[in-house]
mmCIF file of the C-alpha atoms, coordinates in Angstrom:
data_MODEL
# 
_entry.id   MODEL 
# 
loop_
_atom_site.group_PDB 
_atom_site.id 
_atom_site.type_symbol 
_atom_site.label_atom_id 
_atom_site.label_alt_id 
_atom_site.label_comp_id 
_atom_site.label_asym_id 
_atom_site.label_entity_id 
_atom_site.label_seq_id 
_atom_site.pdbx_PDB_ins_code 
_atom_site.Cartn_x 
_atom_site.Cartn_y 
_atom_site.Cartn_z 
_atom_site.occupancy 
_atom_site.B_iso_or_equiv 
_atom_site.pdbx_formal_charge 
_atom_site.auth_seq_id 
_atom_site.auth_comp_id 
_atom_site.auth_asym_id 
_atom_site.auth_atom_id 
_atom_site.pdbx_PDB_model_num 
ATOM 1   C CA . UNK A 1 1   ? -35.082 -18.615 3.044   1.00 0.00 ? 1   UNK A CA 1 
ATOM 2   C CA . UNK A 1 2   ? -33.952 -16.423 0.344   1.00 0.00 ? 2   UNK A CA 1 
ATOM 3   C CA . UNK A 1 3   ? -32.744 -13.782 2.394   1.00 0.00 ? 3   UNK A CA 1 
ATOM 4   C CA . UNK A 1 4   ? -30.522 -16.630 4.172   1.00 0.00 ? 4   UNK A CA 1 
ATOM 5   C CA . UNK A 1 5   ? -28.498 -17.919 1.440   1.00 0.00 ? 5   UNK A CA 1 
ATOM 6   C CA . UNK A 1 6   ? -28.386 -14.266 0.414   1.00 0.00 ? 6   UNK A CA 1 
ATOM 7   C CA . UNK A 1 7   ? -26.621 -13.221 3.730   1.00 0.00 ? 7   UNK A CA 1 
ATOM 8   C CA . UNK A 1 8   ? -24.642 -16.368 3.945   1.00 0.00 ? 8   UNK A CA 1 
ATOM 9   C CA . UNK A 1 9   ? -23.618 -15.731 -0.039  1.00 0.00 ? 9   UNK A CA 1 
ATOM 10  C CA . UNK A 1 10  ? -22.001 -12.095 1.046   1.00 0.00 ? 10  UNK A CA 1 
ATOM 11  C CA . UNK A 1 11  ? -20.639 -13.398 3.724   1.00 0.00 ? 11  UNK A CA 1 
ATOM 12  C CA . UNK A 1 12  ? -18.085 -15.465 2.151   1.00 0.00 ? 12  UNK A CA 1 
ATOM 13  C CA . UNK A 1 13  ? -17.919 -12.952 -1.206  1.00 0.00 ? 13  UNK A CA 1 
ATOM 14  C CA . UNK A 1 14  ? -16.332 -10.835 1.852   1.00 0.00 ? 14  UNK A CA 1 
ATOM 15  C CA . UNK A 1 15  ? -14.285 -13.158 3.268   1.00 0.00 ? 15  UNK A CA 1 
ATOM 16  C CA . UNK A 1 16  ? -13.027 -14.255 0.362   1.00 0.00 ? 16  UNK A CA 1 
ATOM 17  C CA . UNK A 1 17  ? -11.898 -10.514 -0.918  1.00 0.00 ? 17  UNK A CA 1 
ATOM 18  C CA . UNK A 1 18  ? -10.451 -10.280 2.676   1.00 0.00 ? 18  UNK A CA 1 
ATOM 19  C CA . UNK A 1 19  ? -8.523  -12.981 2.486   1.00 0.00 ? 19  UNK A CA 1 
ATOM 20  C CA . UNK A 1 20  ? -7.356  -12.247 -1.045  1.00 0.00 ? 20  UNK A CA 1 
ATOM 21  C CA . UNK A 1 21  ? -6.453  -7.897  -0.399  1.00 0.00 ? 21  UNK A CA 1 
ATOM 22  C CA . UNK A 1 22  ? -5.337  -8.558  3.362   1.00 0.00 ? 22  UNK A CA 1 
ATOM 23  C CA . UNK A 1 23  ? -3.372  -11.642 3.242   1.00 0.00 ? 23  UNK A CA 1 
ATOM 24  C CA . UNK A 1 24  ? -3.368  -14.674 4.997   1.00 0.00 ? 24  UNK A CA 1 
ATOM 25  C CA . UNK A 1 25  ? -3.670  -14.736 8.864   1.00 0.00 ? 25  UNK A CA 1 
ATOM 26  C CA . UNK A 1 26  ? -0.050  -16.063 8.878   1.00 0.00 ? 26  UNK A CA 1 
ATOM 27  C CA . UNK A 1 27  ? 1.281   -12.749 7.032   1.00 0.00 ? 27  UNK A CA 1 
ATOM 28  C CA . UNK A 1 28  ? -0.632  -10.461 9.115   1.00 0.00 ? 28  UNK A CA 1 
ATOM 29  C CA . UNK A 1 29  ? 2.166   -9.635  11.177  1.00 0.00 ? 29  UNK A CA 1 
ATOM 30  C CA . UNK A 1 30  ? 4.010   -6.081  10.849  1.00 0.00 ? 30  UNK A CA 1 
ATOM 31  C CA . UNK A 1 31  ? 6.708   -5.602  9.153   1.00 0.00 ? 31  UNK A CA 1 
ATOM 32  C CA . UNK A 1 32  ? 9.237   -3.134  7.981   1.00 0.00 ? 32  UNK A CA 1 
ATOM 33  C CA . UNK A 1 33  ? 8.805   -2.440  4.166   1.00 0.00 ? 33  UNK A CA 1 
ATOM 34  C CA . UNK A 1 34  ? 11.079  0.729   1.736   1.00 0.00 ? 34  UNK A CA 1 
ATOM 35  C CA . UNK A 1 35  ? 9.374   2.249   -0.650  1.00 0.00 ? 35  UNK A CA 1 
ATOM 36  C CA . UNK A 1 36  ? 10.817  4.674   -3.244  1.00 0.00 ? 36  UNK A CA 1 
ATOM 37  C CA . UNK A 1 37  ? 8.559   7.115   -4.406  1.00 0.00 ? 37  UNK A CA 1 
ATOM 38  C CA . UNK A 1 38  ? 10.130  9.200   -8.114  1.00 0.00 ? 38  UNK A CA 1 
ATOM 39  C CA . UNK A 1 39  ? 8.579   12.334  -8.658  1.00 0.00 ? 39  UNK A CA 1 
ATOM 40  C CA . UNK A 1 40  ? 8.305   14.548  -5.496  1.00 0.00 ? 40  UNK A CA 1 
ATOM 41  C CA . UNK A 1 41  ? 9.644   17.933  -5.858  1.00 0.00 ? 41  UNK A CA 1 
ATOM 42  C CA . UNK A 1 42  ? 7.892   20.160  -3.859  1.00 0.00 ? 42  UNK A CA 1 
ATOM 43  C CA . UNK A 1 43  ? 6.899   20.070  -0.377  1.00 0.00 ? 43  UNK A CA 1 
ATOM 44  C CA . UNK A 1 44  ? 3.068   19.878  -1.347  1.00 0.00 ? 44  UNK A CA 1 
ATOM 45  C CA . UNK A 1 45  ? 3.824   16.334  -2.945  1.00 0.00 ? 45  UNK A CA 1 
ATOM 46  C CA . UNK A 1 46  ? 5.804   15.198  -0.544  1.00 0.00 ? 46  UNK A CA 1 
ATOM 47  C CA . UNK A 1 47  ? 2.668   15.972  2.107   1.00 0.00 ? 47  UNK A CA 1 
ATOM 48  C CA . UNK A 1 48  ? 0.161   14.150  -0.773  1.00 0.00 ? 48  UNK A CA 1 
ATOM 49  C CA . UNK A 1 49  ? 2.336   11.228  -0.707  1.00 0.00 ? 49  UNK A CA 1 
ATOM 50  C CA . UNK A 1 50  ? 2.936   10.766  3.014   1.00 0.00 ? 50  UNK A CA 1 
ATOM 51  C CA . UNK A 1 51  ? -0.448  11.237  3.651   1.00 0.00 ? 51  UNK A CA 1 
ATOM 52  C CA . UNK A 1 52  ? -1.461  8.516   1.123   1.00 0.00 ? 52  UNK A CA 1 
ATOM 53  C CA . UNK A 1 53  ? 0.869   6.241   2.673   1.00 0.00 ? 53  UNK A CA 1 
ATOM 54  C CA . UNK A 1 54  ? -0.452  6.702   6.194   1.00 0.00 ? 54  UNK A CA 1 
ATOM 55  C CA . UNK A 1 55  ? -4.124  5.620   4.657   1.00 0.00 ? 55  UNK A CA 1 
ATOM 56  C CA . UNK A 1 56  ? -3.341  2.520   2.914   1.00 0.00 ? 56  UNK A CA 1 
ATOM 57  C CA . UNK A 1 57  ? -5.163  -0.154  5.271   1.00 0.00 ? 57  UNK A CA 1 
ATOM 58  C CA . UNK A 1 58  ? -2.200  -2.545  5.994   1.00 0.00 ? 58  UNK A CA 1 
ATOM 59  C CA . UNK A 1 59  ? 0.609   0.392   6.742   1.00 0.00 ? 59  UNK A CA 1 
ATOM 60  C CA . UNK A 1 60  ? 0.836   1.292   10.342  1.00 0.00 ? 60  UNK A CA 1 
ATOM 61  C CA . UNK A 1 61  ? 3.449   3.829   10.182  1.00 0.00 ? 61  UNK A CA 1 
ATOM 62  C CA . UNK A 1 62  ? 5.430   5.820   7.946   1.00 0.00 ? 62  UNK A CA 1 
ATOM 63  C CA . UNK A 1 63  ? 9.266   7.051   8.217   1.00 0.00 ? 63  UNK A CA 1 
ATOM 64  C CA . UNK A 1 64  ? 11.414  8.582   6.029   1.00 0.00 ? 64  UNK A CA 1 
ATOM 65  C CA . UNK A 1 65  ? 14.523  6.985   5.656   1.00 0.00 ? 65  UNK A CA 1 
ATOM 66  C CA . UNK A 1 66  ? 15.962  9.010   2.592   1.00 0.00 ? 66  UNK A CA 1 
ATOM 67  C CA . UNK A 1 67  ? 15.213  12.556  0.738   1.00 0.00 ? 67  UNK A CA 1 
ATOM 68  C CA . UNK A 1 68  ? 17.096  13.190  -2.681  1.00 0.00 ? 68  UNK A CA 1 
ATOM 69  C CA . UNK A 1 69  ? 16.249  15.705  -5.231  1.00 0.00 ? 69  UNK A CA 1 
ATOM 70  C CA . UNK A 1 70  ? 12.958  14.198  -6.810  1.00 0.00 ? 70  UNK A CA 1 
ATOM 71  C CA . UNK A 1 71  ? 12.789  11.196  -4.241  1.00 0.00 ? 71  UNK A CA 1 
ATOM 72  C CA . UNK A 1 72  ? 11.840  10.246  -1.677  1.00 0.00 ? 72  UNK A CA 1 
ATOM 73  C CA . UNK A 1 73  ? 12.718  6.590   0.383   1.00 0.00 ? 73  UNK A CA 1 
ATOM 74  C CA . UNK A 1 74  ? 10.205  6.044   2.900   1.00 0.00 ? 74  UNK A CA 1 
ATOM 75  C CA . UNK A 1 75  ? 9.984   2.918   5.804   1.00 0.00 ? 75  UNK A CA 1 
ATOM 76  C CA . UNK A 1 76  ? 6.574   1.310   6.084   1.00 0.00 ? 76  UNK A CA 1 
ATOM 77  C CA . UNK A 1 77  ? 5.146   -0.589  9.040   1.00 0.00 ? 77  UNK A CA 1 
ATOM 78  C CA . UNK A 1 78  ? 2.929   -2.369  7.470   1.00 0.00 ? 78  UNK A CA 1 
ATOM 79  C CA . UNK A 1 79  ? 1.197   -5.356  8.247   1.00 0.00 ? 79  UNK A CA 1 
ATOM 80  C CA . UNK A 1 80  ? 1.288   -8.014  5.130   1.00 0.00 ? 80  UNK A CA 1 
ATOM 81  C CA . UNK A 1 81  ? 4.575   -6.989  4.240   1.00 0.00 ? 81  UNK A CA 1 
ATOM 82  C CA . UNK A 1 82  ? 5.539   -5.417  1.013   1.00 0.00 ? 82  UNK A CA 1 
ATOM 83  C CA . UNK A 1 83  ? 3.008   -7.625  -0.925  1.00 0.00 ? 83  UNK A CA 1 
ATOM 84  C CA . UNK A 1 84  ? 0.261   -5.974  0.821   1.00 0.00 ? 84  UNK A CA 1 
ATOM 85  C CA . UNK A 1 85  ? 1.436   -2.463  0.506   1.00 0.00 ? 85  UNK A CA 1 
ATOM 86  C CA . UNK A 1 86  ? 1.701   -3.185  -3.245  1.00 0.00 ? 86  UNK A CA 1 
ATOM 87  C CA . UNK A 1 87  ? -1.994  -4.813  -3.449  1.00 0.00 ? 87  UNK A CA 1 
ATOM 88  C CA . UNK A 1 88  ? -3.101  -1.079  -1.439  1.00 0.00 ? 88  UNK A CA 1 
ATOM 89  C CA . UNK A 1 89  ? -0.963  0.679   -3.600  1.00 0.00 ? 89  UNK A CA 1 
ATOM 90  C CA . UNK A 1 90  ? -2.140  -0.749  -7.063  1.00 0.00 ? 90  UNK A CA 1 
ATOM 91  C CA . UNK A 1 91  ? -6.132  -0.228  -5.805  1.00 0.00 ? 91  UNK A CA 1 
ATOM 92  C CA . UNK A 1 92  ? -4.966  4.153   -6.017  1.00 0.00 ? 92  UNK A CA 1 
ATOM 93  C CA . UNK A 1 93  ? -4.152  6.004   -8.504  1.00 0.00 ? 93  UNK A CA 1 
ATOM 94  C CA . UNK A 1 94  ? -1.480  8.120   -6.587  1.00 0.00 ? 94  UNK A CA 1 
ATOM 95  C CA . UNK A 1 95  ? 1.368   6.183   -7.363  1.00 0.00 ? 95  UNK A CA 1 
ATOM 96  C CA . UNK A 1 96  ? 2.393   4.073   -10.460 1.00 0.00 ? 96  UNK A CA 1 
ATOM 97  C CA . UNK A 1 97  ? 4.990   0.861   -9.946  1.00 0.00 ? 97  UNK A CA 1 
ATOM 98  C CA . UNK A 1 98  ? 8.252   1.329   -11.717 1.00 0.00 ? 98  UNK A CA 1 
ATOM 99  C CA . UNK A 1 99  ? 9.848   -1.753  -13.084 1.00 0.00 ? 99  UNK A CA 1 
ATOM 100 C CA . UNK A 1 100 ? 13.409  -1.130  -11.886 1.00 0.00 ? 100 UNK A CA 1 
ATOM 101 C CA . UNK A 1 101 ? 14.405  -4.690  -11.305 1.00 0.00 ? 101 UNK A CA 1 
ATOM 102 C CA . UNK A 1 102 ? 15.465  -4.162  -7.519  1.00 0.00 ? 102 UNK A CA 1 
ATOM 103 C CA . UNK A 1 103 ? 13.430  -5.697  -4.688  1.00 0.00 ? 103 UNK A CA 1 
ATOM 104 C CA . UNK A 1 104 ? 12.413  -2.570  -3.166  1.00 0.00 ? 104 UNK A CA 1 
ATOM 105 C CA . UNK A 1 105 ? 8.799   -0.992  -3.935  1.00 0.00 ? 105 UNK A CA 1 
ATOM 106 C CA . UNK A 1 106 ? 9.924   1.587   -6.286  1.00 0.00 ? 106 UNK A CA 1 
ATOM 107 C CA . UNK A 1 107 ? 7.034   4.216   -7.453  1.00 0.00 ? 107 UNK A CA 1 
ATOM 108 C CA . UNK A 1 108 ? 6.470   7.229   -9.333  1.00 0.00 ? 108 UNK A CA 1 
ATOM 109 C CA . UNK A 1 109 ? 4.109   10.163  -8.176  1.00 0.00 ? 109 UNK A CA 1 
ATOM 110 C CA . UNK A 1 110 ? 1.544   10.332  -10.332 1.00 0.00 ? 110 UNK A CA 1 
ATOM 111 C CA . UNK A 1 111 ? -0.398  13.397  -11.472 1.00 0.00 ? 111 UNK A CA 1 
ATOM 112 C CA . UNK A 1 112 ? -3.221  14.740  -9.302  1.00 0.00 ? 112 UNK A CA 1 
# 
């Protein structure tokens, strides 16, 4: 019996940390999401952060909409929307949020 409530217990620990890094059901649906990334001057950190983008779990694809010296604007399928590319984004260590006060996710690269 122990070994029931034990796999019924992780069963809803998982569930529950689904629900809460994935979103809801009703906001799995894909969406376009910019993100700014500060920081990128070289080609080798431009790969690093593309690449990084392309793994996050809820981001299907990855465009770049805009390149300017040290940044980079990029356009994210993702599904979630931009609330679940920030929950992926905050669980790494690649990028760090910048309070900038605009509504687009705006990041700086960090250090590797």
């Amino acid at each position: 019996m122990p070994e029931v409530a034990l796999d019924e217990g992780i069963d809803l620990a998982v569930d529950a940390l689904h629900a809460h890094f994935a979103g809801s059901r009703d906001t799995l649906e894909s969406g376009m999401v910019a993100v700014v990334v500060e920081g990128i001057s070289s080609l080798d950190q431009y790969t690093r952060v593309e690449r990084y983008l392309r793994t996050l779990d809820p981001v299907r694809q990855v465009d770049v909409k805009r390149l300017e010296p040290g940044r980079v604007e990029f356009h994210l399928t993702a599904r979630g929307g931009a609330e679940a590319v920030s929950r992926a984004i905050t669980l790494g260590t690649t990028l760090q949020a910048l309070d900038t006060g605009t509504e687009v996710g705006h990041y700086q690269l960090s250090s590797p």
